[in-house]
C-alpha positions as CSV (number, residue, x, y, z in Angstrom):
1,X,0.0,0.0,0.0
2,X,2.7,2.6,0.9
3,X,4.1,1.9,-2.9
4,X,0.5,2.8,-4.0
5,X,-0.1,6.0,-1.9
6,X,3.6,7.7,-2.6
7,X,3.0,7.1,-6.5
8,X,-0.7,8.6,-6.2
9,X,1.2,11.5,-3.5
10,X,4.1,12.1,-6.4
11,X,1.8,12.2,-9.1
12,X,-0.8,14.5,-7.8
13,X,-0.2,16.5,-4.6
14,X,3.3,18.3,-5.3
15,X,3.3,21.1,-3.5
16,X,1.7,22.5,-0.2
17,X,-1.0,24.0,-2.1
18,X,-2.0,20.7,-4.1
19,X,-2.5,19.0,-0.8
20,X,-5.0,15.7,0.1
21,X,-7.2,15.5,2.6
22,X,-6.9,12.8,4.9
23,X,-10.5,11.6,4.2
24,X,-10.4,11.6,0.5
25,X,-7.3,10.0,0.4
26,X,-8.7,7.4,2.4
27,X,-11.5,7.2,0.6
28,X,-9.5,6.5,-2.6
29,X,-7.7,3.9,-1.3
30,X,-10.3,2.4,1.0
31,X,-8.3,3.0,4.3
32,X,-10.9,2.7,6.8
33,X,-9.4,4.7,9.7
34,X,-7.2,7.5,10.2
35,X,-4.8,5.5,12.1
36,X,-4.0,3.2,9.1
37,X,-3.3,5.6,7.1
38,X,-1.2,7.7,9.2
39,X,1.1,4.3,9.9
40,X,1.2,4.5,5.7
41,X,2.8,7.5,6.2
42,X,4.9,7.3,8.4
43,X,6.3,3.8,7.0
44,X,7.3,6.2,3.7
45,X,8.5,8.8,5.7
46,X,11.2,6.3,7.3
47,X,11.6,4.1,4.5
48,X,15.2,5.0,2.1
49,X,12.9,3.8,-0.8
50,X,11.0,7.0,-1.1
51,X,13.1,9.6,-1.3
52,X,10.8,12.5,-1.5
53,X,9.0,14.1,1.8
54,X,5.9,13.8,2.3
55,X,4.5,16.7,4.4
56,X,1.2,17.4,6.1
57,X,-1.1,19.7,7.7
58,X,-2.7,19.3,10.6
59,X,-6.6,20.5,11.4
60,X,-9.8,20.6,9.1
61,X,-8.0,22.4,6.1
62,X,-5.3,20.1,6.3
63,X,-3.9,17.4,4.5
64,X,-1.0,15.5,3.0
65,X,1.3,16.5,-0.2
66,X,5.1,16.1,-1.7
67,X,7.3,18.8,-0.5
68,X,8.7,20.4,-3.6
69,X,10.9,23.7,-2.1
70,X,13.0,24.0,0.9
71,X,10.7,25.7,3.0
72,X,7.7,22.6,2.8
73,X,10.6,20.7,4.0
74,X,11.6,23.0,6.8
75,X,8.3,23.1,7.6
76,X,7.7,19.6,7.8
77,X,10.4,19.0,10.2
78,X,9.7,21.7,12.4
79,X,6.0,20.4,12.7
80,X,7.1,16.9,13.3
81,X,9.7,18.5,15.9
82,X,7.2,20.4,17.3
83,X,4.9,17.6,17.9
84,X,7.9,15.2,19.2
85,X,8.9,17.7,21.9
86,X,5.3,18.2,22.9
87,X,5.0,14.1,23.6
88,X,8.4,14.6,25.5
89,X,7.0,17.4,27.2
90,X,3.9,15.5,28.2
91,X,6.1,12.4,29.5
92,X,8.3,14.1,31.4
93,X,5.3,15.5,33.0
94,X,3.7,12.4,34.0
95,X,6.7,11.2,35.5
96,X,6.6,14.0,38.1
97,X,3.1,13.0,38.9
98,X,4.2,9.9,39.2
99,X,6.8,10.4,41.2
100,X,4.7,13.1,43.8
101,X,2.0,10.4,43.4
102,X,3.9,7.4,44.2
């Protein structure tokens, strides 16, 4: 499936402004949840076979798309930072409750 979804991505959402939704790419594809397809993603965002990035955007107007300039890439990897240090953030938090808890 990841094959299937990066040559559809490639072919027909370069660019920020050419982006997928979520649910229609779904739809396509017949993906029935969110989660599946954002594990498709993620396996062609860590996999050396696809080369290109594959940026997104988050909320109602958001979506997914091949990142064609510098700053969709930047972009992409300061939302994914972004997102990483807020989970860090979260954890470390939760091991002081633990801690004042236990």
């Amino acid at each position: 499936m990841e094959n299937i979804i990066y040559d559809f991505l490639v072919k027909n959402c370069k660019g920020k402004e050419n982006l997928i939704k979520n649910k229609e790419l779904r739809k396509i594809f017949s993906i029935n949840s969110d989660r599946a397809l954002r594990e498709i993603i993620q396996n062609i965002r860590e996999s050396k076979e696809y080369p290109l990035i594959i940026g997104s955007i988050s909320g109602k107007c958001g979506g997914f798309y091949v990142c064609i300039n510098d700053d969709e890439i930047e972009e992409t990897i300061n939302n994914i930072k972004h997102r990483a240090n807020q989970m860090l953030r979260m954890c470390h938090i939760l091991d002081w409750k633990n801690k004042i808890n236990g």
